[in-house]
Structures are given as structure tokens and as C-alpha cells.
DOBA-578753 format. One record per residue: x, y, z of N, C-alpha, C in turn. Coordinates in steps of 0.05 Angstrom, whole numbers, plus 5000, padded with zeros to 4 digits. Layout:
N
  n_c1  n_c2  n_c3  ca_c1  ca_c2  ca_c3  c_c1  c_c2  c_c3
     X     Y     Z      X      Y      Z     X     Y     Z
...
//
This chain:
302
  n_c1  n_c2  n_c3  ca_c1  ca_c2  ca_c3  c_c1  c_c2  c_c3
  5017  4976  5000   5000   5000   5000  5018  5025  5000
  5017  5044  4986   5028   5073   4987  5028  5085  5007
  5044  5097  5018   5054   5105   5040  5025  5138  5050
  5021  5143  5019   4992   5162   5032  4981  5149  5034
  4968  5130  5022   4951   5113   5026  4943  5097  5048
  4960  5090  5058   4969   5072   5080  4962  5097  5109
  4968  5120  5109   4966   5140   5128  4941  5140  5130
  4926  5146  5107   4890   5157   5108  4885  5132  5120
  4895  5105  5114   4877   5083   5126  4874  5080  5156
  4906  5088  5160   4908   5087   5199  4893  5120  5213
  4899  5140  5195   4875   5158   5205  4845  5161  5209
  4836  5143  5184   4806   5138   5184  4802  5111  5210
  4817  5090  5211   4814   5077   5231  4811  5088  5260
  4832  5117  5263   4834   5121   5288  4805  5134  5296
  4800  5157  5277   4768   5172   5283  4751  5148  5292
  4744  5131  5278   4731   5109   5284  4736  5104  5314
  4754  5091  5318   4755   5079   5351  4744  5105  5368
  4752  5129  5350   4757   5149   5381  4725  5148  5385
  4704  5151  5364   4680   5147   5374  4672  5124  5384
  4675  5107  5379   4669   5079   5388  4680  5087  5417
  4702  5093  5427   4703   5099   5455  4688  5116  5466
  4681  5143  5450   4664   5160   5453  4630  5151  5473
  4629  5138  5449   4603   5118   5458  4604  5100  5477
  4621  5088  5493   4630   5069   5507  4625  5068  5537
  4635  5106  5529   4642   5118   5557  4609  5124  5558
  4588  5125  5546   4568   5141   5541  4548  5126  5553
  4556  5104  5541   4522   5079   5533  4528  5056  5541
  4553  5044  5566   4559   5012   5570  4539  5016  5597
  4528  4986  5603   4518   4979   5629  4535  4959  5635
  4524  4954  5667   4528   4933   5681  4512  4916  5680
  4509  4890  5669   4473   4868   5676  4476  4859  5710
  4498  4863  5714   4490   4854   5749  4472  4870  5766
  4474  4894  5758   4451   4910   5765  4432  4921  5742
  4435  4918  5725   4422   4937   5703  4382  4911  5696
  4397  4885  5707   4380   4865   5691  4373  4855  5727
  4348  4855  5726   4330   4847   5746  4327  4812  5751
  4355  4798  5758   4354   4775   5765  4340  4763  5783
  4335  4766  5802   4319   4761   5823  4287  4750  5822
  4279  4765  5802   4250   4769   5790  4242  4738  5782
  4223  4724  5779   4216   4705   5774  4205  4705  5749
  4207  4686  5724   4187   4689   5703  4165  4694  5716
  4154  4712  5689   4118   4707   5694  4107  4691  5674
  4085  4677  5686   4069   4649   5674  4060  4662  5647
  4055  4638  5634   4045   4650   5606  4054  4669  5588
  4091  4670  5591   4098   4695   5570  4110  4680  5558
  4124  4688  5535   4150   4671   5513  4169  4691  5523
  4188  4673  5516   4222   4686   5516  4229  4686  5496
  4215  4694  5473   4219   4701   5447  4188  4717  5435
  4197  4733  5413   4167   4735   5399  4168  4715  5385
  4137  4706  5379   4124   4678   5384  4134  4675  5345
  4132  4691  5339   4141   4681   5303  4166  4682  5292
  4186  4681  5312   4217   4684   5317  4227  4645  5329
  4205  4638  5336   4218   4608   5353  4221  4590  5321
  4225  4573  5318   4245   4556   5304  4217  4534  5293
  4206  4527  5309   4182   4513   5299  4156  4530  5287
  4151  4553  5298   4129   4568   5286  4122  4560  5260
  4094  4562  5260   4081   4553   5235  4082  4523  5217
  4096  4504  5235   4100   4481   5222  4081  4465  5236
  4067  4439  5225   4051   4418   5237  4053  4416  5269
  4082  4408  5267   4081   4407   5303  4080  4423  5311
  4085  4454  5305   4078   4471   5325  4047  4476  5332
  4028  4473  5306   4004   4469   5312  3994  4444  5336
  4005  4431  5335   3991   4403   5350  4007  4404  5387
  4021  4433  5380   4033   4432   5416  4018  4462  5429
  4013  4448  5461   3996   4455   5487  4020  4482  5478
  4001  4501  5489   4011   4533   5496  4032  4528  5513
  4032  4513  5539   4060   4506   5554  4083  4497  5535
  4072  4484  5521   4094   4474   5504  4120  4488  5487
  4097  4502  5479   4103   4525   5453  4120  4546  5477
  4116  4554  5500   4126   4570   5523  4158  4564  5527
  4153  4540  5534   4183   4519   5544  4193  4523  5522
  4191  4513  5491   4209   4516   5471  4223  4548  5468
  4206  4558  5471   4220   4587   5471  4241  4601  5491
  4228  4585  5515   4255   4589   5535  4284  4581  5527
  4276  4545  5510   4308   4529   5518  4318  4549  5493
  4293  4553  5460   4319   4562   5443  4325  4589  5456
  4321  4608  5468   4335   4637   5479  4365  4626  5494
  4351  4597  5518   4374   4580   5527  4402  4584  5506
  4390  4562  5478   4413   4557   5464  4424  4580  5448
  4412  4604  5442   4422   4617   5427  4445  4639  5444
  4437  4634  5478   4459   4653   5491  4479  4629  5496
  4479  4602  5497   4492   4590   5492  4519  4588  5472
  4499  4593  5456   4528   4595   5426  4537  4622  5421
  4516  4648  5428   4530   4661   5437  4546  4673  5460
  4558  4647  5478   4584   4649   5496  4605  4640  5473
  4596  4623  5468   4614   4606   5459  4633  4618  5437
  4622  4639  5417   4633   4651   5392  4640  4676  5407
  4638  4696  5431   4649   4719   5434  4680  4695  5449
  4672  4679  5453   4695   4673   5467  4725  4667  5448
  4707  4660  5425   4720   4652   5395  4737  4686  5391
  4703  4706  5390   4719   4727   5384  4731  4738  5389
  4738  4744  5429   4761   4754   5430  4791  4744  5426
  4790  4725  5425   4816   4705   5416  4821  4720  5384
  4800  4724  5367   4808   4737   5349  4813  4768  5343
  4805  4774  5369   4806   4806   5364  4845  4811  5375
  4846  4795  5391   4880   4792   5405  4897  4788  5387
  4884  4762  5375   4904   4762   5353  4907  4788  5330
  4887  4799  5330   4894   4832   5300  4904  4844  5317
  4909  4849  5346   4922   4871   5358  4950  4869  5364
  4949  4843  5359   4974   4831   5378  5005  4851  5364
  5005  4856  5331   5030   4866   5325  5020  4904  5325
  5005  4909  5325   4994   4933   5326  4999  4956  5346
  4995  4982  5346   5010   5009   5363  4983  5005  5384
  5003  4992  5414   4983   4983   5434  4966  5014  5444
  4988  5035  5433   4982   5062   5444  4954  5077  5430
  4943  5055  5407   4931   5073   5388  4899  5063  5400
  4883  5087  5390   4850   5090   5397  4838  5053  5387
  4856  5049  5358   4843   5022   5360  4846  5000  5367
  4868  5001  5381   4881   4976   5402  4859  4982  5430
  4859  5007  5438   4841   5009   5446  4815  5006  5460
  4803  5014  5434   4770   5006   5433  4773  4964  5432
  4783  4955  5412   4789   4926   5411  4795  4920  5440
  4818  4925  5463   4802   4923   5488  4779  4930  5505
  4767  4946  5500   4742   4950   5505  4725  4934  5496
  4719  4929  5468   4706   4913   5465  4710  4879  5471
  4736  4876  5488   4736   4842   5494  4724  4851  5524
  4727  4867  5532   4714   4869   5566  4678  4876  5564
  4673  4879  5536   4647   4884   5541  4633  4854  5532
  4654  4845  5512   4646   4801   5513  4648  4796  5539
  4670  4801  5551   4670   4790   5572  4639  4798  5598
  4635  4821  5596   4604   4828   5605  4583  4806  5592
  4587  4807  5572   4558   4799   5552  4560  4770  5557
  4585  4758  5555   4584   4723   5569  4568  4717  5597
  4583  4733  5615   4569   4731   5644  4543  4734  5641
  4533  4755  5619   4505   4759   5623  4493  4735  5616
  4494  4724  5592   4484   4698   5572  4483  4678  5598
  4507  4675  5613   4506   4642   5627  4483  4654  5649
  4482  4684  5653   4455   4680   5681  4427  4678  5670
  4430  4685  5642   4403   4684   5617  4392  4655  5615
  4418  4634  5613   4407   4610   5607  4398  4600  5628
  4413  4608  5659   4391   4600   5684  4369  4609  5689
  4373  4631  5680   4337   4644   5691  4323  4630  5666
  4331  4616  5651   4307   4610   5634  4305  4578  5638
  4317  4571  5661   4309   4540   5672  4316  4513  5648
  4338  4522  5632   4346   4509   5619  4384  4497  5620
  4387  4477  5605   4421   4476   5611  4428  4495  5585
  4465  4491  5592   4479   4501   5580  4484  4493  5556
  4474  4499  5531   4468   4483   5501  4501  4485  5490
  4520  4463  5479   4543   4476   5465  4542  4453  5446
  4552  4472  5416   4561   4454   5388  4571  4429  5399
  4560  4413  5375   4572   4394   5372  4611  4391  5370
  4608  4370  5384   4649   4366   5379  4656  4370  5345
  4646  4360  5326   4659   4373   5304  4655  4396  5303
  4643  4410  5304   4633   4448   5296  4645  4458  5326
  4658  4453  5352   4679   4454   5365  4703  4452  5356
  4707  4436  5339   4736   4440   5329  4743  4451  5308
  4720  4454  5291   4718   4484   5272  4725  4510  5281
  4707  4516  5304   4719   4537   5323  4749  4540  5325
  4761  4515  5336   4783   4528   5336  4797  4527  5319
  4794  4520  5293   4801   4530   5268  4799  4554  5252
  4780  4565  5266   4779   4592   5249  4786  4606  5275
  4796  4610  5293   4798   4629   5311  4833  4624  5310
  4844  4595  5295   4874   4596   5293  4878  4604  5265
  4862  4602  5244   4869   4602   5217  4861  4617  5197
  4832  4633  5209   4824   4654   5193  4835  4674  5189
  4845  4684  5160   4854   4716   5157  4843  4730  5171
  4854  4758  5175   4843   4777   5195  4817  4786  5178
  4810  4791  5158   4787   4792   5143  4762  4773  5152
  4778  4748  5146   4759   4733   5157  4750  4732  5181
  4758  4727  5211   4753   4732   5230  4738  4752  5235
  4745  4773  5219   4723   4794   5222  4689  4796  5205
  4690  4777  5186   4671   4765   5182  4656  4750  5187
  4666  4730  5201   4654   4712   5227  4646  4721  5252
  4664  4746  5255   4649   4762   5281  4620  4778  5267
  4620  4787  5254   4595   4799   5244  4568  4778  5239
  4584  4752  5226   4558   4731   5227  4544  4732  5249
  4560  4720  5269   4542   4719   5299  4529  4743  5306
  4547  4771  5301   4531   4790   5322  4508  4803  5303
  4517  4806  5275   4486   4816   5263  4461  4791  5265
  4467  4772  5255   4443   4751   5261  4424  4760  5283
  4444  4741  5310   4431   4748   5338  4428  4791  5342
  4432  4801  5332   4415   4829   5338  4392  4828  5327
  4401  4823  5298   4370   4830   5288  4343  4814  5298
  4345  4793  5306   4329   4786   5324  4325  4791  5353
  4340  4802  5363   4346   4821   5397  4326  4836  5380
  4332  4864  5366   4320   4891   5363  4291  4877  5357
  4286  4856  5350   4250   4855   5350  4238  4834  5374
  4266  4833  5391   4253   4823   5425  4247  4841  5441
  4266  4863  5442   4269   4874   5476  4243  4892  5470
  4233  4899  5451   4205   4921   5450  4183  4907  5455
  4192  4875  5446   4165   4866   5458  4148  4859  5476
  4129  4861  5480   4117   4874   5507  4105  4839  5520
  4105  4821  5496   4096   4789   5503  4120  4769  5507
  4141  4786  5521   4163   4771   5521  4173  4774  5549
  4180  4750  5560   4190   4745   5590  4208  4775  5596
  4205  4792  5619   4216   4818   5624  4255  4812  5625
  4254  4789  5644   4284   4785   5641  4300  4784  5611
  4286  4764  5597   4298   4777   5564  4296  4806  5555
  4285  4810  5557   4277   4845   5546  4301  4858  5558
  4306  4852  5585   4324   4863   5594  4356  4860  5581
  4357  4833  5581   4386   4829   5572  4388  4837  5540
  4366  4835  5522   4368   4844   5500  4368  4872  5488
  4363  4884  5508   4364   4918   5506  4388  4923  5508
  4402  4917  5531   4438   4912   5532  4451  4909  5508
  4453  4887  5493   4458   4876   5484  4462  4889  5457
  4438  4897  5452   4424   4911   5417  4450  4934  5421
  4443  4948  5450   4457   4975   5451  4495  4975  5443
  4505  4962  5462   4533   4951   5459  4534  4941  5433
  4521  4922  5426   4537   4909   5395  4527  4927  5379
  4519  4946  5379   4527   4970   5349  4545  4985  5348
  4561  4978  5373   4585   4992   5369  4598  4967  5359
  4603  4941  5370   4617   4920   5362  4613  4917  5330
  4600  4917  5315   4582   4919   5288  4605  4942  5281
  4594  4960  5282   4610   4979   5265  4635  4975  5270
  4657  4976  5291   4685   4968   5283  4679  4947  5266
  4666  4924  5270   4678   4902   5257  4673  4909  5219
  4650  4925  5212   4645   4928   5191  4668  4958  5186
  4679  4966  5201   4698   4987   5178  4725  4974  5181
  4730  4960  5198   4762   4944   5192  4754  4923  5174
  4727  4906  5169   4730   4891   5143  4738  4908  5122
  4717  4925  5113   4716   4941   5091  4746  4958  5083
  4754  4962  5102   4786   4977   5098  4806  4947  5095
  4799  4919  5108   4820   4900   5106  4810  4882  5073
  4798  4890  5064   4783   4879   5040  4792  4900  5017
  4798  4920  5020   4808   4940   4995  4833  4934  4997
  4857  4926  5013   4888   4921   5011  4889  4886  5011
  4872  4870  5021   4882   4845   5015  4892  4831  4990
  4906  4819  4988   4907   4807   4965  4895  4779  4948
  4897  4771  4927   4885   4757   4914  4878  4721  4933
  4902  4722  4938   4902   4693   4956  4889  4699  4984
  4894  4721  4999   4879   4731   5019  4853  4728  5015
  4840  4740  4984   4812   4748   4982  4794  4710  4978
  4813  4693  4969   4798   4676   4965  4796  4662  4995
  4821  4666  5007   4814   4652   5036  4797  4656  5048
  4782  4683  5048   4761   4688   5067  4744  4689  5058
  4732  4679  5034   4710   4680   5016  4707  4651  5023
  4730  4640  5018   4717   4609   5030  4714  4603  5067
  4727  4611  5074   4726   4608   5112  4697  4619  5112
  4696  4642  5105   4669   4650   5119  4645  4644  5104
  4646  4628  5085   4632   4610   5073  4619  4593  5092
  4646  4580  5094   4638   4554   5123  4632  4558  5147
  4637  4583  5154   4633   4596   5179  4600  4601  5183
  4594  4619  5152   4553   4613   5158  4540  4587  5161
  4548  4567  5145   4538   4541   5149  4542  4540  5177
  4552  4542  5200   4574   4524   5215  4552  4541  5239
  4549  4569  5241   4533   4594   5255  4504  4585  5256
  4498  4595  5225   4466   4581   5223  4453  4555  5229
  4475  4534  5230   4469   4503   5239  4472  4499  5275
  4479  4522  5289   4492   4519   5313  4458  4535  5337
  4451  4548  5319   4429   4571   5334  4408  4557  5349
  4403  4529  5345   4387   4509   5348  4389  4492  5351
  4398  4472  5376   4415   4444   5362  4388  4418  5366
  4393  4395  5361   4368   4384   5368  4367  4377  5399
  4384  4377  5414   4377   4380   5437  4354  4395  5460
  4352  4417  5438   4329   4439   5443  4299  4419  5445
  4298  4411  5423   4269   4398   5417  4270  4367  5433
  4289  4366  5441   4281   4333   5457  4274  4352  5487
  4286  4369  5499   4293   4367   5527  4260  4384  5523
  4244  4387  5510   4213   4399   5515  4198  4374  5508
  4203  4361  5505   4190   4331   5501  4176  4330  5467
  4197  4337  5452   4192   4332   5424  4214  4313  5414
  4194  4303  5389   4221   4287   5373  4242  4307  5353
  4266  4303  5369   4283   4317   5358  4294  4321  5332
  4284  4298  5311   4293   4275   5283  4274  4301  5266
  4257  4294  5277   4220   4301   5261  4228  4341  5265
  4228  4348  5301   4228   4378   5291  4255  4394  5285
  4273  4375  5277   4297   4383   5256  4284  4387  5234
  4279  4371  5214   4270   4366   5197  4239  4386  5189
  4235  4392  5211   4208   4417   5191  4217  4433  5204
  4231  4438  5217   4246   4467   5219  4262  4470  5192
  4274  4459  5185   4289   4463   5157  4273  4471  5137
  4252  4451  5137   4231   4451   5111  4212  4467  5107
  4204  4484  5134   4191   4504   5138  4194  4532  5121
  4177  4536  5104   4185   4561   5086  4185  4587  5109
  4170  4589  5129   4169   4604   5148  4199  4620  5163
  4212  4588  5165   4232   4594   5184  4260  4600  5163
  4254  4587  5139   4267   4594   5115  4273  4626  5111
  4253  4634  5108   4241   4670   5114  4260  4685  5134
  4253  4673  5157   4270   4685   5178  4296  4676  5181
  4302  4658  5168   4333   4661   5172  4345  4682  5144
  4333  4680  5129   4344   4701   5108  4341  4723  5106
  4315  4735  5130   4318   4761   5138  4337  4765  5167
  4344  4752  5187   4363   4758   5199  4385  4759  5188
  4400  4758  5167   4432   4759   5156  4416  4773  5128
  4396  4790  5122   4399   4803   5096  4419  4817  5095
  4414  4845  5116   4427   4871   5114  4466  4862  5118
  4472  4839  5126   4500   4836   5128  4506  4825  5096
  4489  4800  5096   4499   4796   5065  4502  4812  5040
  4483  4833  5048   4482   4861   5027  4515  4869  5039
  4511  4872  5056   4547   4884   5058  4569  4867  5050
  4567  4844  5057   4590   4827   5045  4586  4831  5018
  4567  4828  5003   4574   4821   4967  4585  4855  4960
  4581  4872  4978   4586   4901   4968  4624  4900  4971
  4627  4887  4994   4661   4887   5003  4676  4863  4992
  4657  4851  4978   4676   4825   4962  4679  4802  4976
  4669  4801  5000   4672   4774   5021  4653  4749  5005
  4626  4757  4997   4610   4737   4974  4616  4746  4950
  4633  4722  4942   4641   4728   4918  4653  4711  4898
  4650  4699  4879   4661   4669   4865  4644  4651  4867
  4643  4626  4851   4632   4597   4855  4623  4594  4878
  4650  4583  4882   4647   4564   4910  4638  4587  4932
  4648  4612  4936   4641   4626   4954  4609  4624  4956
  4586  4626  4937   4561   4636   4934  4554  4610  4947
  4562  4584  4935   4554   4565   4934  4551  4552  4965
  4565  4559  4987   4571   4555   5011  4550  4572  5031
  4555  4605  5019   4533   4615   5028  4492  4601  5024
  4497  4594  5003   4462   4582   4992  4463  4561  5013
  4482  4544  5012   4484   4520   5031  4475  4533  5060
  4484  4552  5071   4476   4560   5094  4448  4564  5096
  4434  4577  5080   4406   4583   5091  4398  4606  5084
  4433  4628  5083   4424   4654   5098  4424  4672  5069
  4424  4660  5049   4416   4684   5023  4404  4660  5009
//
């Protein structure tokens, strides 16, 4: 990169962090106090909006008791703060690693610590989320475990930063149409208001260091992370739900795999939670080639 060139990139990076800190100092909570643990569910609410759960609109969800349909919504909120422990834990391992050769003195070394102490918040929060919702602790399967630690050792910095955006845009865009809702257990509302707030700052670093590490990568770079984060949506989107969810509510797990997939419904919603990112990846070149598209379709999520 040209030596101006190269300047504007570490100057535009820095404005960035300085707001991102800006905001930091502005808009972080505590959930130890901020989120009303103590409080008991109340009977008859979901811990999700009701056209957001994973079975909606399929046969079996018709043929299950209102309790039923209740409990499922608890365990998937269960599993989805589940896996998301599991991937900020991925992410800050990857945010260490882009800092690690970088000016520890600069706004975006930074904000990149800030943002591993605010995972580190948002984990604590998730593991008291999955207790108050009377469920266990849901984690990937051992293969898609050792995926993990394959892309948290092997992903280009592009990539990694693409994989962090899978998880955190998905799971927002479904937060921003929980915490308003007024038919949803108050303890979620709570942790998801948190949550929405903090990861738009996490979101935007991650989307302007892609976009700036995607205009200097090079050719072999560009294909690496077109394929990693290929496999990375499959690997995300297959993780949000495991079948464990549907046995531990006393369903067959075989059967509501299987029309959860087949469900044009839930088809819908998974391709509207990752629109607005996939619009950004094909704009920055991350979807892009054969095999790249071809990995994404495989996923679900375009």
C-alpha cells in the first residue's frame, strides 16, 4: 500500500475507535445491576416473539399445548445465549490476535480492548440468561467445536472479522424485535436491550476494519476468506438450534429438525436475519466466486 495511502487508512481507523470509545464511555451497562435477576418468570409469557421460535408455523407447532410452545421458547433463547458464549469467546481470541503486532498506544488497540471486556460482560450475562430461563447450558457439537478452533487459529484477519459479524448481526437482528416486545419474559427484554445497545458499536468496528482489510488484501487473501466465511455461515446458522432443544421439551428431535428446515416460514427468517449483512458482504467482496456463493446458499442465509 502507498505510504499516503496507508496513512489515510490508519487515520480513518483512528476517528473510528475514538468514537466507538466516545460511545462506550456514554452507553455501557452493568447486567449485574442493570438486569433484574431476582424476579421470577411470569406464567404464560415467551422468551421470544412467538414468530421468531424455530418451529412456528410448522405441523408440530400446531399440535403443541401453549405450555409447550412456552418451554420451547425458553430452551431456544437457552441455546442461542449459549452459542453466543461460545463465539464471543471465539471472538476475542480473534480480536487479540489483530492487535497483537499493532500500536498498543493507538484508539484502536484500544476500543478492541474495550470491546473484549464488554464480551467479557455479555458472556456473564448469557450464562445467568440460560439459568433464569430453567434450561442447561446448550454447546456445538464436537465437530463444529473443532471448527471453532480452526477459524479462531486460521482465519485471515478479514475473515475473522467476518465471522464476528455473522454471529453479532444475526443474533441482533432478532434482539431489536425482542426487547420492545411487550409478550416477552421481562428478564429477556432486559438482557436484550443491553445487548442491541453495545453490539452496534461492536458491528461497526467490525464492519469498517473489514471494509478497509478487503480493499488492501490480496488475491490469495481474498479467496481465503470468501471460502472460511463460507463455512463459517453454514457452521453459525446450523449451531442457533441444536436438536437437543426439541428433545429436552419433550419433542422428537429427528422430526422437529426436519420441519424446521423445511419450513418456508423459518426459511424467511433466517434470510431476513443475515439480509442487511449479506448486502454488505457482496458490496466488500467477502460473497464472491463459485464456491464462495455456493457455501453461502448451503447456509440458509441468502
Amino acid at each position: 500500500m502507498p505510504t499516503l495511502e496507508l496513512e489515510e487508512h490508519l487515520q480513518d481507523r483512528e476517528r473510528i475507535a475514538e468514537r466507538l470509545l466516545d460511545a462506550s464511555d456514554k452507553h455501557s451497562f452493568d447486567p449485574d445491576v442493570e438486569v433484574d435477576w431476582d424476579a421470577p418468570l411470569v406464567e404464560g409469557m415467551y422468551a421470544l416473539p412467538e414468530h421468531l421460535i424455530s418451529l412456528y408455523g410448522t405441523p408440530m407447532w400446531e399440535q403443541m399445548p401453549l405450555e409447550q410452545r412456552q418451554a420451547l421458547s425458553r430452551h431456544e433463547v437457552a441455546c442461542m445465549a449459549s452459542v453466543g458464549i461460545w463465539f464471543e469467546i471465539i471472538l476475542m481470541q480473534l480480536l487479540t490476535r489483530h492487535i497483537y503486532d499493532l500500536d498498543y498506544q493507538s484508539d484502536h488497540v484500544r476500543y478492541a480492548l474495550t470491546e473484549m471486556a464488554d464480551e467479557c460482560r455479555h458472556s456473564k450475562m448469557f450464562a445467568r440468561l440460560v439459568r433464569s430461563m430453567q434450561a442447561p447450558l446448550y454447546r456445538p457439537s464436537p465437530t463444529v467445536r473443532q471448527l471453532g478452533r480452526f477459524l479462531k487459529t486460521y482465519a485471515s484477519t478479514p475473515g475473522a472479522f467476518t465471522a464476528t459479524l455473522l454471529c453479532e448481526e444475526i443474533l441482533d437482528r432478532i434482539q431489536r424485535q425482542t426487547f420492545p416486545d411487550e409478550t416477552v419474559q421481562p428478564v429477556v427484554r432486559q438482557v436484550t436491550r443491553i445487548h442491541v445497545v453495545e453490539e452496534a458499536r461492536h458491528i461497526r468496528y467490525a464492519r469498517e476494519e473489514l471494509a478497509r482489510q478487503m480493499q488492501v488484501c490480496g488475491p490469495v487473501e481474498r479467496h481465503w476468506t470468501r471460502i472460511v466465511s463460507g463455512v463459517a455461515s453454514s457452521v453459525i446458522a446450523g449451531t442457533l438450534i441444536t436438536p437437543e432443544v426439541y428433545a429436552n421439551v419433550g419433542l422428537d428431535p429427528k422430526e422437529a429438525m426436519r420441519q424446521a428446515r423445511e419450513s418456508r416460514h423459518r426459511q424467511e427468517t433466517m434470510r431476513w436475519s443475515a439480509e442487511k449483512l449479506t448486502g454488505f458482504l457482496r458490496e466488500t467482496g467477502v460473497i464472491g466466486g463459485p464456491a464462495s456463493r455456493a457455501l453461502w446458499r448451503r447456509s440458509g442465509l441468502v
